[in-house]
C-alpha positions in Angstrom: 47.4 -68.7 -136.8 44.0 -66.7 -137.1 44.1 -63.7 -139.4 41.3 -62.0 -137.9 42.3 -58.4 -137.1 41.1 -56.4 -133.9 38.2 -53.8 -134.2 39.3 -52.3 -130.9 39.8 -48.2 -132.1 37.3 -48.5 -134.8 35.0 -46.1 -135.1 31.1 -47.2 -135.9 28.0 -46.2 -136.5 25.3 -47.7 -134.0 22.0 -47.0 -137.0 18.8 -48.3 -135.6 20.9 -50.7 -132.8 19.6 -51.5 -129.4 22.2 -49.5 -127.1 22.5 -49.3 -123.2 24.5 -46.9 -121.2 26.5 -49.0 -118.7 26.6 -46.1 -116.1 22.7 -46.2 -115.9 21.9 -49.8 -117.7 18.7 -48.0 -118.9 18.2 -48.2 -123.1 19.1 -44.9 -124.9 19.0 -43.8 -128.5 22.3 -43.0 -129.9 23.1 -40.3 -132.5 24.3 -41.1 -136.4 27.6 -40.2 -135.3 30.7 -41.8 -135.0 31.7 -44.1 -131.7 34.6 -45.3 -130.8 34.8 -49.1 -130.2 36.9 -49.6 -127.1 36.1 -53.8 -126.7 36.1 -56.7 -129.0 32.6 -58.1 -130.1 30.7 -60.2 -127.1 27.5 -62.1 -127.2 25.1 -59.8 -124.0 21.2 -59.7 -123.6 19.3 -57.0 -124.6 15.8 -56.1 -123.3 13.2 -55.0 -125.5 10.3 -53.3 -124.2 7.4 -53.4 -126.7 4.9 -50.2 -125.5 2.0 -52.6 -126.7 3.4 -55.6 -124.9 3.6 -55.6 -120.9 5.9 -58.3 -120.9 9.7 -57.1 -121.8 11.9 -59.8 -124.7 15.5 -60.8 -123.8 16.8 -61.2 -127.1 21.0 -62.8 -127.2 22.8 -60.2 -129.7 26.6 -59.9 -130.4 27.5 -56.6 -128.9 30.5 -53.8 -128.4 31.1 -51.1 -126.5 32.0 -47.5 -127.2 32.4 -44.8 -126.3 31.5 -41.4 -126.8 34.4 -38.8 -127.0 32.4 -35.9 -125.7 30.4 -37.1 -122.5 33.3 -39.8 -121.9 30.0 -42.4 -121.4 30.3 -46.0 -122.3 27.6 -47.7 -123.8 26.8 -51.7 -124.9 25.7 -51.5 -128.4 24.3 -54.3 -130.9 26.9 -55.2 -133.5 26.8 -55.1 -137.1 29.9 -55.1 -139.2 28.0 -53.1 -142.0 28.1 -50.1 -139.4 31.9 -49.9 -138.7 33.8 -46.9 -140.0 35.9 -48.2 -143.1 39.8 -47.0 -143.0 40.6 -45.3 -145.8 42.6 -47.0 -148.5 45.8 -46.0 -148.2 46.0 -47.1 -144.1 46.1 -50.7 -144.9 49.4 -51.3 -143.0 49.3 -53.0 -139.6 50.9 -50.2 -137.8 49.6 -48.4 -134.5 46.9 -46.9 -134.8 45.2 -48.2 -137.9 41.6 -49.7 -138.0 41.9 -53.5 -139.1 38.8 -55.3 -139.8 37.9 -59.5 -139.7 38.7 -60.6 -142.7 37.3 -64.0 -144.1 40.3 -64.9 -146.5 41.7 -67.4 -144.3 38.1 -69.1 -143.6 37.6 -69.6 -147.8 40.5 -71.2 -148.3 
């Protein structure tokens, strides 16, 4: 049995990530604000255009996708766990509604 929790309903933080809306598929900036995650983490190419470079890099990057609450658009964004919203202490019960995090305590063991 795996005790890795679902992000899914987590808010995060994309700071500095590579993001693309997936209306347009065109790269965008994102705000420091929070997004809501709305998949589980997936491995998806990202294009980076260099503006000294002609030649655009496909770069392989774990990736989620939010969403943000006030345009309803969806974006892919690179993942880092250091960028997701932490619950606050006292919802760390498993019901509805609370953000659960991977944990590694199974994997040490």
């Amino acid at each position: 049995m795996s005790n890795q929790k679902s992000i899914i309903g987590c808010g995060y933080i994309p700071l500095e990530m590579q993001a693309v809306c997936l209306k347009t598929n065109m790269n965008t900036n994102l705000g420091d604000i929070v997004y809501k995650i709305i998949t589980a983490p997936y491995e998806r190419v990202f294009v980076r255009k260099n503006l000294f470079d002609l030649t655009p890099k496909e770069c392989k990057r774990m990736a989620v996708d939010v969403v943000d609450e006030y345009t309803g658009l969806t974006y892919a964004v690179e993942y880092e766990p250091a960028n997701l919203v932490h619950p606050t202490s006292e919802s760390k019960t498993d019901q509805p509604g609370d953000c659960l995090l991977y944990t590694s305590d199974a994997a040490d063991e």
